[in-house]
VEXDREN-2710 file (C-alpha; in Angstrom, 1 decimal):
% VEXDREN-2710
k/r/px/py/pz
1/UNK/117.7/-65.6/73.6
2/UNK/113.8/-65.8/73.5
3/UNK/111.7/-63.5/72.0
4/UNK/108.3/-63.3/74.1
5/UNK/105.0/-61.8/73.1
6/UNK/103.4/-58.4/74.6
7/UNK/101.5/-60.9/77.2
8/UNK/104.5/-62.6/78.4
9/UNK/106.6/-59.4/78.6
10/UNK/103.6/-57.9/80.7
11/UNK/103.7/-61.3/82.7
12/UNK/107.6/-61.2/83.1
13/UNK/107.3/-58.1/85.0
14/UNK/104.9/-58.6/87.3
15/UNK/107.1/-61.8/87.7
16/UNK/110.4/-59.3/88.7
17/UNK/107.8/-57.2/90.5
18/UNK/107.3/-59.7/92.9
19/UNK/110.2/-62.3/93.3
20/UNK/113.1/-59.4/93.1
21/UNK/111.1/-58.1/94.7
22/UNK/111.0/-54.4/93.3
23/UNK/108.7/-51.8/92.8
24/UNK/107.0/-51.3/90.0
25/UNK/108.1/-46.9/89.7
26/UNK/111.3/-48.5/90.5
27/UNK/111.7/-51.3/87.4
28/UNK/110.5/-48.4/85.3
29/UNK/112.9/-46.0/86.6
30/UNK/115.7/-49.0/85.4
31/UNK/114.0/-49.2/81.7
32/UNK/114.0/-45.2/81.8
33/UNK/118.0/-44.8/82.9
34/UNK/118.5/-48.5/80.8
35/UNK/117.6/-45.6/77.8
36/UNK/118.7/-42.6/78.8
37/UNK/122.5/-44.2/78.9
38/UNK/121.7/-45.3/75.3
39/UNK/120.4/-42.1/73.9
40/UNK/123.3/-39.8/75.4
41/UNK/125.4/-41.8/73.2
42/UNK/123.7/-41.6/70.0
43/UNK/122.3/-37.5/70.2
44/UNK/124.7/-34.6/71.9
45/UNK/122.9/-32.1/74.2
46/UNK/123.2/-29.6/72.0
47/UNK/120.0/-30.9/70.3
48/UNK/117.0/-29.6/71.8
49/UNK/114.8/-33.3/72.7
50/UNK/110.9/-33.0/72.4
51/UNK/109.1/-36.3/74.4
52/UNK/105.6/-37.2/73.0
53/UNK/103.7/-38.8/75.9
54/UNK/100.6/-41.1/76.0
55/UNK/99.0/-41.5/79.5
56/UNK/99.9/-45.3/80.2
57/UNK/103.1/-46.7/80.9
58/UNK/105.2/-46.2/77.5
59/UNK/104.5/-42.3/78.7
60/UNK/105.6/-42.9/82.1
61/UNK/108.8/-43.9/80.7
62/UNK/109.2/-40.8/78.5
63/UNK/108.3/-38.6/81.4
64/UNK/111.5/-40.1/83.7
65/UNK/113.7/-40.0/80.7
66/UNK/112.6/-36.1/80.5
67/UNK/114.1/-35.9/84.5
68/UNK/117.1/-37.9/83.6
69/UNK/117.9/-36.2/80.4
70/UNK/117.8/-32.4/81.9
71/UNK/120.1/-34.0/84.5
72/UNK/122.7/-34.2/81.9
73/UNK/122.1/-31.1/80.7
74/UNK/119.5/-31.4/77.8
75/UNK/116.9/-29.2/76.9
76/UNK/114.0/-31.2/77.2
77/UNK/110.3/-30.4/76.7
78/UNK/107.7/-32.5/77.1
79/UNK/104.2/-32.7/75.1
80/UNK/101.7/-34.9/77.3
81/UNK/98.6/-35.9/74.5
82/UNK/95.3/-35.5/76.6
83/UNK/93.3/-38.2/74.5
84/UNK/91.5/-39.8/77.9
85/UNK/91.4/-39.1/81.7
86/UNK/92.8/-42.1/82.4
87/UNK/96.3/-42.7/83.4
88/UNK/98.5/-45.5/84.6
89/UNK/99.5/-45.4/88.3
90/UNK/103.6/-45.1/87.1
91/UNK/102.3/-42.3/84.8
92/UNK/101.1/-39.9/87.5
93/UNK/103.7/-40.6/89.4
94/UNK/106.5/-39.8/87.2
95/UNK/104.9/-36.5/86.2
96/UNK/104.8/-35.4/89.9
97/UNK/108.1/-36.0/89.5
98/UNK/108.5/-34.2/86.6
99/UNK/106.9/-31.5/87.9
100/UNK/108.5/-30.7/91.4
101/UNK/112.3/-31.7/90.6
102/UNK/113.0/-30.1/87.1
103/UNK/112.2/-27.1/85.2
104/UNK/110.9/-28.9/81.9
105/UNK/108.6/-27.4/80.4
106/UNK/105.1/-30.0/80.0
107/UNK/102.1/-29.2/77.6
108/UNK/99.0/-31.4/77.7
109/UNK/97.7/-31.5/74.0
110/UNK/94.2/-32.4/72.9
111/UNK/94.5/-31.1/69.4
112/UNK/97.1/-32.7/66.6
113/UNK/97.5/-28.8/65.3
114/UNK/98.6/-27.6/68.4
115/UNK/101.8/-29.1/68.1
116/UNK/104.6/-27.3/66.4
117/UNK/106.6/-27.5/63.6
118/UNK/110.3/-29.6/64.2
119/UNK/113.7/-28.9/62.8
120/UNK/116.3/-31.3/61.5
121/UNK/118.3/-30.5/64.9
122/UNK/115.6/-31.7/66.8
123/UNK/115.2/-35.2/68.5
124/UNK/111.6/-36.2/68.9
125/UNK/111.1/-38.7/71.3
126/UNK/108.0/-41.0/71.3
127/UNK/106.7/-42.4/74.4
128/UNK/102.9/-42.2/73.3
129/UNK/101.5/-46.1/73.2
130/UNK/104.2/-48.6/73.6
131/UNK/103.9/-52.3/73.1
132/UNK/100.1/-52.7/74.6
133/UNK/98.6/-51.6/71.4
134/UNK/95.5/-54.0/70.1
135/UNK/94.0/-51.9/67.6
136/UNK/94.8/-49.4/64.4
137/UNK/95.5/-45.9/65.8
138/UNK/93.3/-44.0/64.6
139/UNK/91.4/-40.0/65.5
140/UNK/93.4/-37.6/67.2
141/UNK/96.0/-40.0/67.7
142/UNK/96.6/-41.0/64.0
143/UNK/96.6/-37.1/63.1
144/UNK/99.6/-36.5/65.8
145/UNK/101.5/-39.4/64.7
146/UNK/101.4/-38.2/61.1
147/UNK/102.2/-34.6/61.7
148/UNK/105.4/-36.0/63.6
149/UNK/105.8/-38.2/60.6
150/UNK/106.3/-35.2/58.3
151/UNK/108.8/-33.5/60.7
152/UNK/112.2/-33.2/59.6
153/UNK/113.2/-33.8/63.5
154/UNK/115.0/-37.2/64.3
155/UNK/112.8/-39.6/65.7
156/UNK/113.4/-42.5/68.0
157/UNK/110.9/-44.9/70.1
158/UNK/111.0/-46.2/73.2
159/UNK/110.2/-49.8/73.5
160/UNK/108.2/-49.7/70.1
161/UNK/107.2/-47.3/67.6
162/UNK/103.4/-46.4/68.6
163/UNK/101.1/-47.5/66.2
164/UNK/103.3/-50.9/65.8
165/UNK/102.1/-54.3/66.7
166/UNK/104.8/-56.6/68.5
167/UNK/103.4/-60.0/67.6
168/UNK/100.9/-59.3/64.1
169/UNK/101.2/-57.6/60.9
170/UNK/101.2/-53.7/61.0
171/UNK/100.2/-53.4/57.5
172/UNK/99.2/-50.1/56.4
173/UNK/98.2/-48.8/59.8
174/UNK/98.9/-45.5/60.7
175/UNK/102.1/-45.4/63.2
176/UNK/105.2/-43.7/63.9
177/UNK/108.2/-44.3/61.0
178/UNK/111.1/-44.2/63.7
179/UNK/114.9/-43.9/63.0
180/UNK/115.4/-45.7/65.5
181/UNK/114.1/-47.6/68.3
182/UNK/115.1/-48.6/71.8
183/UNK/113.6/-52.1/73.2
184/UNK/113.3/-53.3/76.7
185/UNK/115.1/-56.8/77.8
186/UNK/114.5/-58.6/74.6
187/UNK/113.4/-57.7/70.7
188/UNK/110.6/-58.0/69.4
189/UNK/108.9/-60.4/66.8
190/UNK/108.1/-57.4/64.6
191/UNK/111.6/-56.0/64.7
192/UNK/112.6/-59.1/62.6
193/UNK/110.6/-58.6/59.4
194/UNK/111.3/-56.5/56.4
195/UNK/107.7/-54.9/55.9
196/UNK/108.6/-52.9/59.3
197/UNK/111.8/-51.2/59.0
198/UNK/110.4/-48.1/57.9
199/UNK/108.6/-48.0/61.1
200/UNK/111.2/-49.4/63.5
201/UNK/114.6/-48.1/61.8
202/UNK/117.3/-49.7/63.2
203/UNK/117.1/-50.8/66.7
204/UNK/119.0/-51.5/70.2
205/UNK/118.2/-53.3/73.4
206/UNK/119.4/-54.0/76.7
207/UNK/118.6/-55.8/79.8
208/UNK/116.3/-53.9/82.4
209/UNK/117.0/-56.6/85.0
210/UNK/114.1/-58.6/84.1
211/UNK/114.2/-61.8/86.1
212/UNK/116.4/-64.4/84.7
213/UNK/113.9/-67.0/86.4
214/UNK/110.9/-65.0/85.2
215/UNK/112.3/-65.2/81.6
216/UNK/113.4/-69.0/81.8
217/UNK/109.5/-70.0/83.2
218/UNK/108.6/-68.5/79.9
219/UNK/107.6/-70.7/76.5
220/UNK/108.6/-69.5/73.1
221/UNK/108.9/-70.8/70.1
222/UNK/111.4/-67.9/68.8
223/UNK/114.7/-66.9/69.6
224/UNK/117.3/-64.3/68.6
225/UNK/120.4/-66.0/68.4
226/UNK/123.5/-64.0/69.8
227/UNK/127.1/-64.6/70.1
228/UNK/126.8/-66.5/73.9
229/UNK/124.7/-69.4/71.7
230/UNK/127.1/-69.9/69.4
231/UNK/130.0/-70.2/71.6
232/UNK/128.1/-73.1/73.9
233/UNK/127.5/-74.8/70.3
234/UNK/131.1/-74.6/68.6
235/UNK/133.3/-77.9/68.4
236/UNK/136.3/-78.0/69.2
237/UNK/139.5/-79.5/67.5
238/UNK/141.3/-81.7/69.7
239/UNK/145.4/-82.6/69.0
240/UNK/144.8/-86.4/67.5
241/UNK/142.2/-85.9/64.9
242/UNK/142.8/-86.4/61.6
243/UNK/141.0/-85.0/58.4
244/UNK/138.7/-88.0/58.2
245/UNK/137.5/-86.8/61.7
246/UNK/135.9/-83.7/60.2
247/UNK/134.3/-85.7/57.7
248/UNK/133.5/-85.9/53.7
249/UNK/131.4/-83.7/52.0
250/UNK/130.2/-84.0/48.5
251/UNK/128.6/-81.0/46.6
252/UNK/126.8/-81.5/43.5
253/UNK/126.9/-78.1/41.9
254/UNK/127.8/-76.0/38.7
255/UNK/127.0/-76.1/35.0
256/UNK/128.2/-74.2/32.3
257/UNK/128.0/-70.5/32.7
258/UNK/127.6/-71.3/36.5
259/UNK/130.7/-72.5/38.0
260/UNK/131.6/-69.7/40.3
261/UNK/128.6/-70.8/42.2
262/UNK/130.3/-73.9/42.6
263/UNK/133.6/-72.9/43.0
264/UNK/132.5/-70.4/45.2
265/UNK/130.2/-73.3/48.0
266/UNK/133.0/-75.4/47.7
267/UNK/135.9/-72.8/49.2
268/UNK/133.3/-71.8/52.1
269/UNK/133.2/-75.8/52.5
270/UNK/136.9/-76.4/52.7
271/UNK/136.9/-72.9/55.1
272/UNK/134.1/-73.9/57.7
273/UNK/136.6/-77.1/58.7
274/UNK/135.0/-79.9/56.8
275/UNK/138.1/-82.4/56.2
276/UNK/138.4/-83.3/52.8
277/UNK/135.4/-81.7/49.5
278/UNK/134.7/-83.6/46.4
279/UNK/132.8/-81.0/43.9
280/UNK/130.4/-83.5/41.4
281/UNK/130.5/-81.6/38.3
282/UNK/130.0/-81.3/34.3
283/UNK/133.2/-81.9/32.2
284/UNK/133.4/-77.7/32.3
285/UNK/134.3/-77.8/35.7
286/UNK/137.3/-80.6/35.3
287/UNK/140.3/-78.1/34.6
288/UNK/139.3/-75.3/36.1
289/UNK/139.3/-76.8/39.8
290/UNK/142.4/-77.7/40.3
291/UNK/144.1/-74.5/39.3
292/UNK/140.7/-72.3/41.1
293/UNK/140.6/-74.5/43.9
294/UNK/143.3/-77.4/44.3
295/UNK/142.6/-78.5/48.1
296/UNK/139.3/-79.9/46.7
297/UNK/138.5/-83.1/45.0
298/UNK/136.8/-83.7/41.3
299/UNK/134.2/-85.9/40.6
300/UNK/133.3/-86.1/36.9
301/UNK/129.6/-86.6/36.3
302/UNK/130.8/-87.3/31.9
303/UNK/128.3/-84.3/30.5
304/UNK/129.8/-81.4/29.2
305/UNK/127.5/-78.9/30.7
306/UNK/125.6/-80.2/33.5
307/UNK/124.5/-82.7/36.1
308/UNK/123.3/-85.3/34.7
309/UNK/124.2/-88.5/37.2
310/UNK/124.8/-89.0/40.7
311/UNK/128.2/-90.8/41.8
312/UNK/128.5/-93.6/44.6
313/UNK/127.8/-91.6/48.2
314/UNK/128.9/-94.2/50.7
315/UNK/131.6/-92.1/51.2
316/UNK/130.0/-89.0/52.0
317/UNK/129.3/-87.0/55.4
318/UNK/127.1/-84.5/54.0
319/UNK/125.7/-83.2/50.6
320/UNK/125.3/-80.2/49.4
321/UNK/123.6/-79.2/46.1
322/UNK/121.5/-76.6/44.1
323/UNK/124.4/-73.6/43.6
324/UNK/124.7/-73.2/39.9
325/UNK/123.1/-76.6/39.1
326/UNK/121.0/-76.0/36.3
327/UNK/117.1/-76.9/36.0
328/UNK/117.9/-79.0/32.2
329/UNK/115.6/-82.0/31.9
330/UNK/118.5/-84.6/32.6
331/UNK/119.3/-82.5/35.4
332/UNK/116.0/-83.0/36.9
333/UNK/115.8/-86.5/36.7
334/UNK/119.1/-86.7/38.4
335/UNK/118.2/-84.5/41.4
336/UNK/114.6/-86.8/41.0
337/UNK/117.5/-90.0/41.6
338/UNK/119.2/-88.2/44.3
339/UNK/116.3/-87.9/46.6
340/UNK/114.8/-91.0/45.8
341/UNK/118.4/-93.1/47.0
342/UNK/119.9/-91.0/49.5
343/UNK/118.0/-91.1/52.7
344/UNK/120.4/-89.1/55.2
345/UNK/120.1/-84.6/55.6
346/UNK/121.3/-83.2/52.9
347/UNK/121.6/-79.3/51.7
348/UNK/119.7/-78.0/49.1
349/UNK/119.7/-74.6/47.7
350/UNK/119.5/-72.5/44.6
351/UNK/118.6/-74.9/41.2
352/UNK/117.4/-77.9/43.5
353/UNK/114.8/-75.7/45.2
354/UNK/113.9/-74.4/42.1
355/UNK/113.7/-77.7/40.6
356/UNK/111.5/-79.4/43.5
357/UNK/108.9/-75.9/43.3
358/UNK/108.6/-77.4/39.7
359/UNK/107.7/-81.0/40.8
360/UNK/105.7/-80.1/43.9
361/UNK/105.2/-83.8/44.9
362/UNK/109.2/-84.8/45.6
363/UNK/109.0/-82.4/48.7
364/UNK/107.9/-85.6/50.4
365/UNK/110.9/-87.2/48.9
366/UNK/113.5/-84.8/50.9
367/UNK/115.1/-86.7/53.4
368/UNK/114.2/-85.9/56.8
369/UNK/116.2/-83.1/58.4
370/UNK/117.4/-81.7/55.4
371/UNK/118.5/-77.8/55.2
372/UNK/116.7/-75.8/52.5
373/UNK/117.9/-72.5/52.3
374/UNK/115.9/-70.7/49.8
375/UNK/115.8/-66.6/49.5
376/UNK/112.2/-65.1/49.9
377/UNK/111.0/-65.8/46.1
378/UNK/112.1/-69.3/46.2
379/UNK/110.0/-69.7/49.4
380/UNK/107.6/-68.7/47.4
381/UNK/107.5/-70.6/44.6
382/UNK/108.2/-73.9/46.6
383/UNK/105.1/-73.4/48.6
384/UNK/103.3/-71.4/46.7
385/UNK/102.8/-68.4/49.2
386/UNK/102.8/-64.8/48.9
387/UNK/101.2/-62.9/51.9
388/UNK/103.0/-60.7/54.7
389/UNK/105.5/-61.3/56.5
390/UNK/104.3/-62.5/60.1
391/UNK/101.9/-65.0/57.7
392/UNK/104.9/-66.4/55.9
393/UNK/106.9/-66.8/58.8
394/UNK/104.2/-68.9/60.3
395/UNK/103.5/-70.8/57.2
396/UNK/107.4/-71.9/57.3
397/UNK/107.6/-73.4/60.8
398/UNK/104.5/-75.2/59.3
399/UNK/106.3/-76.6/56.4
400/UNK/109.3/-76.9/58.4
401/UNK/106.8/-79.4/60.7
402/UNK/105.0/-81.1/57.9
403/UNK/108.0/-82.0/56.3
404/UNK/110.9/-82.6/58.8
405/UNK/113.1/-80.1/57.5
406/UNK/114.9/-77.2/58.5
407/UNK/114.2/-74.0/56.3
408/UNK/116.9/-71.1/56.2
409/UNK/114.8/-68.1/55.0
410/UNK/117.8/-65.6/53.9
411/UNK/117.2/-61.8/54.6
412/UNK/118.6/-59.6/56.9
413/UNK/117.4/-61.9/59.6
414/UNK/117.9/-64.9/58.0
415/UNK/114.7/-67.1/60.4
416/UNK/115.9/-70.9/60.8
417/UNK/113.0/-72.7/61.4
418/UNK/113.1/-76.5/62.8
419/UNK/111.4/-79.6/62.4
420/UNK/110.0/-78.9/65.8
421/UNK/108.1/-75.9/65.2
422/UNK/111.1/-73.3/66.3
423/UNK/111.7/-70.2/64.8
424/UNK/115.4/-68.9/65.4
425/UNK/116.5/-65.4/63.9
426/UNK/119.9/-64.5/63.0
427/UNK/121.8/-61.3/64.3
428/UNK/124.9/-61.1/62.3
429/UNK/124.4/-59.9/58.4
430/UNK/124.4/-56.4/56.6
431/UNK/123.3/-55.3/53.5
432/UNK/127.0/-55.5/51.9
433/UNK/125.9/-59.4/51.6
434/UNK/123.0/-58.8/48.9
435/UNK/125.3/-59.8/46.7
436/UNK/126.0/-62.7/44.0
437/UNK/127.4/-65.6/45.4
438/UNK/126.7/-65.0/49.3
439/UNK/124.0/-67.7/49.1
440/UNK/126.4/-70.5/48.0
441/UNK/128.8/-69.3/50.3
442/UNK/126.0/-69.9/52.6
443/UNK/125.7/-73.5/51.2
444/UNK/129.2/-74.3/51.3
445/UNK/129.6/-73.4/55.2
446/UNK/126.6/-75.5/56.2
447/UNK/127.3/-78.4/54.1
448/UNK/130.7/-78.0/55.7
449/UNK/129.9/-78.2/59.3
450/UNK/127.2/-81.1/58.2
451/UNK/130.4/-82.9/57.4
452/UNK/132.3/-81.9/60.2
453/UNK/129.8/-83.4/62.6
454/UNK/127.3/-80.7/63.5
455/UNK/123.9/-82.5/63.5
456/UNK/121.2/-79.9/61.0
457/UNK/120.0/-78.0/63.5
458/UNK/123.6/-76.9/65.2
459/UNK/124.8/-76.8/61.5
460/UNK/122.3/-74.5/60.3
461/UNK/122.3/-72.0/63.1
462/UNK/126.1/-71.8/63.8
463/UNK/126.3/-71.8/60.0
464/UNK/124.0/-68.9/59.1
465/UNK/125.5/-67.0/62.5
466/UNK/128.9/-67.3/60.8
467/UNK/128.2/-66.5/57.7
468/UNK/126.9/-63.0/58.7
469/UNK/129.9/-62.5/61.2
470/UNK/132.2/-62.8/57.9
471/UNK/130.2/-60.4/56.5
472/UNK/130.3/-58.0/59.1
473/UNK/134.3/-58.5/59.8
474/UNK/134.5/-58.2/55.8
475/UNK/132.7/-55.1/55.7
476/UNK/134.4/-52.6/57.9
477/UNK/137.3/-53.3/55.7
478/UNK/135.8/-53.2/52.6
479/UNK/132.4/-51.2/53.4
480/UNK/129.2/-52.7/52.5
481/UNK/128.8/-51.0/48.8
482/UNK/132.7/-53.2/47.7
483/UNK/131.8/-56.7/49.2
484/UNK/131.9/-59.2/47.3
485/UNK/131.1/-63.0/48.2
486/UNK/134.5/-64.0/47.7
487/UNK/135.2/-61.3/50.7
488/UNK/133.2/-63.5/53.4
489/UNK/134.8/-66.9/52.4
490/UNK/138.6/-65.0/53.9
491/UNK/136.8/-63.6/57.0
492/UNK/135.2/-67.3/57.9
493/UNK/139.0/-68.3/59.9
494/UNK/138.4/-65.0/61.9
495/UNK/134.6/-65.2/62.5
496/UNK/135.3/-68.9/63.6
497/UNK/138.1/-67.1/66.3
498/UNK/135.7/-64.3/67.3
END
């Protein structure tokens, strides 16, 4: 699905305001209820709720969930922050109706200190700014959002923490640190980034009945990729083929004191359906495959310890190597050999990434449409960048562009970004998986489908979607603090079903 900016959001809705055609105190009356059905399931009645309102829309949305909630029998109060005269047309309208049709209690505030001190019972709900914002907070504003910062009360946003920007770095600036958050039709671009989970906590969303026409008009370079995606994407196995039909994959991984890594990319290989794995490896790898791993093939590269030579690759679907390679001398000029003869997408990870952010210049060997998959520090050192996180992401769609290739950029949502200048963000993953060996698990199941068939781009999404639904069908078994990599690799045949 696409993640849109604050303006096209803005734009979508006057979009469902007129084709629908529906009224605007009517669509937000759907966002309001859209919440109020999540809320009731996450906090009881028997916490007392206290709504934080701002005088534009996000606060018209908090003054109908105040109605709505007292009609399920909440005690709701309601704190209206008096910062300007001005209000928003759906604003006044929803406090009238406030006003006349419940008995909730509504204070306009124009001092921080007049608010009161909140228990750990309490829920405080903020509805002050919502997704319009432009500038820091700052002044009266700033001082209630950091008393309600220090309260020991629950706190949850709805649409987006106030002080947040949706499409730019945050930073420092002064804003609400929610528990959670509650997001109209689609996420946001700033729910995807580490630097603002403190702020956001962990978040929902559901469809307000924004039009589907409205949302398809729209132009986005990122997307949020869900379950429906994958299913449209998945190939099917038909009753005549044959394990040459899903294709050949050779991984050149493992050294000495490394060959889990291997052992481990070349299992998740075998699991994600690729027909038949050869594993290129050091002499220390020779008899341990077979008993470790005896559906896969050996080839020997003759040194005792590391990778020294590449074999003939006519025969090959798809490569995959990096996982427990080794950055040795020798081993350099080999991967230096590799990229120099082999002209078709290959994977790298792990040692090859860290041998190319050595030797800067062979990124314009990589063949084009390649699949680097490097964690946040190897980003790093490949490109030499370290700034926040909305600058990084835009510096990989760049490299991504100048270089042909598709970067996987692991985290909790792992961002695929495309030769074309796409940004696609995973939604399947939990913290369970920050855990040795998941990346060359994550290696295995790309190179895997590479072989099978899937072209990069369908390999790299369906494989990074998989790879967190293991993790997620591993972990309510074995809870996120016992998972091990070895765990995903046996939940790949039932994340393939789901």
């Amino acid at each position: 699905m696409k993640i849109l900016s604050t303006r096209q959001i803005r734009e979508l809705d006057a979009y469902t305001i007129e084709h629908e055609p529906v009224a605007s105190i009517d669509l937000m009356e759907r966002a309001s209820l859209a919440f109020t059905d999540w809320f009731v399931q996450h906090y009881d009645e028997s916490r007392p709720v206290y709504i934080i309102c701002g005088p534009g829309n996000n606060g018209g949305d908090g003054l109908a969930v105040a109605r709505l909630l007292e009609s399920r029998f909440y005690a709701v109060q309601v704190y209206v922050l008096a910062f300007t005269e001005k209000v928003s047309d759906d604003f006044a309208t929803n406090l009238k109706r406030l006003q006349t049709a419940t008995q909730v209690a509504i204070l306009h505030l124009n001092e921080a200190d007049d608010l009161p001190t909140f228990n750990k019972n309490t829920v405080i709900i903020d509805a002050i700014l919502g997704s319009g914002l432009t500038r820091p907070v700052e002044g009266f504003l700033a001082e209630v959002i950091t008393h309600i910062n220090h309260q020991a009360a629950a706190r949850v946003s709805i649409d987006i923490p106030s002080g947040v920007f949706a499409d730019k770095h945050t930073g420092k600036n002064i804003s609400i640190e929610a528990g959670r958050t509650f997001c109209f039709e689609l996420p946001k671009l700033a729910f995807m980034f580490p630097e603002n989970y403190t702020k956001v906590g962990n978040w929902d969303f559901a469809s307000i009945g924004l039009h589907p026409k409205g949302i398809a008009k729209m132009d986005s370079g990122f997307y949020y990729i869900d379950k429906k995606f994958i299913k449209n994407i998945i190939k099917k196995r038909y009753k005549y083929d044959h394990k040459g039909t899903y294709g050949h994959a050779l991984l050149i991984m493992g050294s000495r004191g490394k060959t889990g890594a291997a052992l481990l990319a070349a299992r998740a290989c075998l699991r994600s359906g690729a027909g038949l794995v050869t594993l290129h490896a050091p002499k220390c790898l020779e008899n341990l495959l077979p008993l470790a791993l005896p559906e896969a093939m050996y080839s020997g590269d003759g040194h005792p310890d590391y990778f020294t030579k590449i074999p003939k690759l006519d025969a090959y679907r798809s490569i995959g190597v990096g996982c427990g390679l080794g950055t040795s001398e020798e081993t350099q000029k080999a991967l230096h050999q590799l990229l120099t003869k082999h002209d078709h997408p290959m994977v790298l990870d792990a040692d090859a990434l860290n041998i190319i952010a050595r030797n800067k210049a062979w990124l314009e060997l990589i063949p084009k449409g390649s699949i680097l998959t490097p964690h946040p520090k190897e980003f790093e050192r490949l490109f030499n960048i370290q700034i926040n996180d909305f600058e990084r992401n835009m510096q990989q769609m760049v490299m991504s562009e100048r270089y042909g290739i598709f970067i996987v950029l692991k985290g909790a949502h792992t961002c695929i970004t495309t030769p074309d200048g796409q940004a696609y963000f995973n939604s399947t993953g939990n913290p369970g998986m920050a855990t040795a060996g998941s990346g060359d698990v994550l290696a295995g199941i790309i190179a895997g489908l590479l072989a099978r068939g899937y072209t990069p781009y369908e390999a790299s999404i369906v494989g990074v979607y998989v790879h967190g639904l293991a993790g997620d069908l591993a972990a309510e078994k074995t809870g996120e603090e016992s998972l091990i990599a070895g765990d995903l690799i046996e939940h790949l045949g039932q994340a393939f079903l789901s």
